[in-house]
C-alpha positions in Angstrom: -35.7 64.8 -17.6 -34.1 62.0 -16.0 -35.3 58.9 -14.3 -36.8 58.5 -11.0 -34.5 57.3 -8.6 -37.0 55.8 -6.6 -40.4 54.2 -8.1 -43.9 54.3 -6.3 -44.1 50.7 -5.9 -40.5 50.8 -4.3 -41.4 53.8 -1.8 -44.9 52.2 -1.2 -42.9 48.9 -0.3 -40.1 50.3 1.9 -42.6 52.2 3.9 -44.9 48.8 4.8 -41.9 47.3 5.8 -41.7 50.8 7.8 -44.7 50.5 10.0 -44.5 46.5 10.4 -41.2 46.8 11.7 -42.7 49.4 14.0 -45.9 47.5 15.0 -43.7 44.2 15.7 -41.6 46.5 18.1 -44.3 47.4 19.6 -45.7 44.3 20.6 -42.3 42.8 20.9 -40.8 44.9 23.6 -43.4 45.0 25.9 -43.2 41.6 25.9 -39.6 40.9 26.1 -39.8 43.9 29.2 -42.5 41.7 30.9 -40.4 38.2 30.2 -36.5 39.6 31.3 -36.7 42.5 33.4 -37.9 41.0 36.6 -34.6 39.1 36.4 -33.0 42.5 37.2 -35.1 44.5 39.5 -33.4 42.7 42.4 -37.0 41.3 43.7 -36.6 39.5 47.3 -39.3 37.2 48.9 -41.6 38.9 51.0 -40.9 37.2 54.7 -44.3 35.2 55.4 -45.5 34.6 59.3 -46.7 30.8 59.4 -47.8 31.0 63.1 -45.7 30.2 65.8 -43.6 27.3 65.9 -45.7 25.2 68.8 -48.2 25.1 65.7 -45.5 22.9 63.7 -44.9 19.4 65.7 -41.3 17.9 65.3 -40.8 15.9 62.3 -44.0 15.8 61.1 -45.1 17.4 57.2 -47.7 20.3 57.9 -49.1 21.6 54.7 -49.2 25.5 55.4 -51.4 27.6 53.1 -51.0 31.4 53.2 -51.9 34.2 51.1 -48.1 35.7 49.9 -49.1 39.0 49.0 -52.3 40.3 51.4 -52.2 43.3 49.2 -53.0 41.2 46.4 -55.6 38.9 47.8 -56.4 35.4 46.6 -54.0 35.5 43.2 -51.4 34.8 45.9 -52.8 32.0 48.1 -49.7 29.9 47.7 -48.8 26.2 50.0 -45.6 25.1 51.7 -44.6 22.0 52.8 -42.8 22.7 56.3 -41.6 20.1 58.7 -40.0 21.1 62.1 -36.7 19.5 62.1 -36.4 20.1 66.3 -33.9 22.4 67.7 -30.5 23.2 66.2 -28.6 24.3 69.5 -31.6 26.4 71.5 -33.4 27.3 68.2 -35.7 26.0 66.2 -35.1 24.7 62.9 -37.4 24.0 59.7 -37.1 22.5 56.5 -39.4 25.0 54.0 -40.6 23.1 50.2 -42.3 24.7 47.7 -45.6 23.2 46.4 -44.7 23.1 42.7 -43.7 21.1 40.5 -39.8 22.1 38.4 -41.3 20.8 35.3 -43.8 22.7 34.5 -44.7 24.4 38.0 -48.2 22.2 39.0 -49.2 22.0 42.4 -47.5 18.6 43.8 -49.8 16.5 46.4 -48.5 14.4 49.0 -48.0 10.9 48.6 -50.1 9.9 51.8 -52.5 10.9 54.2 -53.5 14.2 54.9 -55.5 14.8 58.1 -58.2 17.5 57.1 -59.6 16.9 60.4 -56.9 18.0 62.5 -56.5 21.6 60.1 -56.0 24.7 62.4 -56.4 28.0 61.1 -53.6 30.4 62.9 -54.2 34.6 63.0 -51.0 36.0 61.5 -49.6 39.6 60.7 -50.2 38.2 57.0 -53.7 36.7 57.5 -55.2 33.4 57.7 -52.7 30.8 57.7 -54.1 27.2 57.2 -52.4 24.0 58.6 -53.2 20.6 58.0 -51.1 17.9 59.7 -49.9 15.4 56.6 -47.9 12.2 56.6 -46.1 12.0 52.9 -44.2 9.1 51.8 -43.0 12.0 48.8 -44.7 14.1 46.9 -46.4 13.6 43.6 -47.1 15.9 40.4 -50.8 14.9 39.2 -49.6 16.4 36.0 -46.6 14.7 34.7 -46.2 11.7 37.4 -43.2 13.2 37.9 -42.3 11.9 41.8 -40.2 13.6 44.8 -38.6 12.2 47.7 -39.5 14.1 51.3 -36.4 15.7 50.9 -37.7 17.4 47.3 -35.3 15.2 45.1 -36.8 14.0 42.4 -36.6 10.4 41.3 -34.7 8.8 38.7 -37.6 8.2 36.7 -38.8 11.3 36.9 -39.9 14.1 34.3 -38.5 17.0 36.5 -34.7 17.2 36.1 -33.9 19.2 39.0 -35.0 18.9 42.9 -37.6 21.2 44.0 -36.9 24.7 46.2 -35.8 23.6 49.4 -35.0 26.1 52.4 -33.4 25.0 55.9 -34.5 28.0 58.2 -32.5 29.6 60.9 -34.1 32.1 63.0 -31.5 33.7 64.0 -30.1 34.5 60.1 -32.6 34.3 57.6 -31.0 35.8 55.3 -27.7 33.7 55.2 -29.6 30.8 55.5 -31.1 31.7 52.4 -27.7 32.4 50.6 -26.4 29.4 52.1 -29.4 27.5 50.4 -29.4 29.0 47.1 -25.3 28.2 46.4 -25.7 24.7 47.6 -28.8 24.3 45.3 -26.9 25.6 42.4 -23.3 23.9 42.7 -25.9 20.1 43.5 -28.5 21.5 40.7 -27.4 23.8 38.4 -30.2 26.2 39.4 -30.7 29.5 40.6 -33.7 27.9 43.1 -35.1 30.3 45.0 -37.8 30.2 48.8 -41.3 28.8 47.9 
């Protein structure tokens, strides 16, 4: 009789390495699907209604606090820093800034007063909308110290390398304002940024 081509330890051995394999794919893809497939689903923002524009007063921060996703509920309270920037021709024009932070994503506070006082509460297609009239001389993260100017552009000293999501609003073309937005934040950045 002649020898065994394979032995028991062998077989034994190959097959762990069988159902770890296995087991790491199992955990492994999941996770990878949850981590890069977003990135190609072609999500878009879900347009938000902040109220109407007479609740924004020219040149002046508002801190607007909505819920992004009603479906959802609270998971998707979000904040905006919006300023009226007056009218561009017979339209009204709006610089939009995302709340977080490019480091790590915190919630950024204004560097200045906030006027809790003087917070409305506006009835929207989306919900509750919360404003509250601020006065920011930039905007700080209270978990890095990295700092922003009002125009989201971080300082030199600061931990975040890139300038937070800006948006410059026309009502008239969303949508190509948006474009418009996104290739000037890349070619100045390097970023893909996207609307708070």
């Amino acid at each position: 009789m002649g020898a065994e081509r394979y032995t028991r330890s062998r077989l034994l051995e190959r097959a762990t390495l069988a159902v770890g394999g296995l087991v790491g794919l199992d955990i492994a893809l999941p996770a990878a699907g949850l981590a890069f497939l977003p990135s190609f689903l072609g999500q878009h923002p879900r347009p938000v209604d902040l109220g109407p524009v007479d609740a924004f007063p020219e040149g002046q921060y508002v801190l607007a606090t909505y819920l992004a996703d009603p479906r959802v509920g609270e998971a998707s309270r979000r904040t905006a820093y919006v300023r009226n920037n007056g009218l561009l021709g017979d339209l009204p024009s709006f610089t939009i800034m995302s709340s977080r932070c490019t480091h790590v994503g915190c919630p950024t506070q204004p560097n200045g007063p906030l006027f809790a006082a003087q917070r409305t509460v506006e009835a929207t297609s989306g919900g509750p909308v919360a404003l509250t009239p601020a006065q920011p001389s930039g905007f700080g993260c209270p978990c890095n110290g990295s700092q922003f100017d009002n125009e989201g552009k971080p300082h030199r000293r600061s931990r975040a390398a890139r300038a937070r999501p800006v948006s410059v609003l026309d009502p008239e073309r969303p949508a190509v304002a948006r474009r418009a937005v996104q290739r000037e934040s890349r070619r100045r950045h390097g970023c893909g940024c996207a609307d708070p």
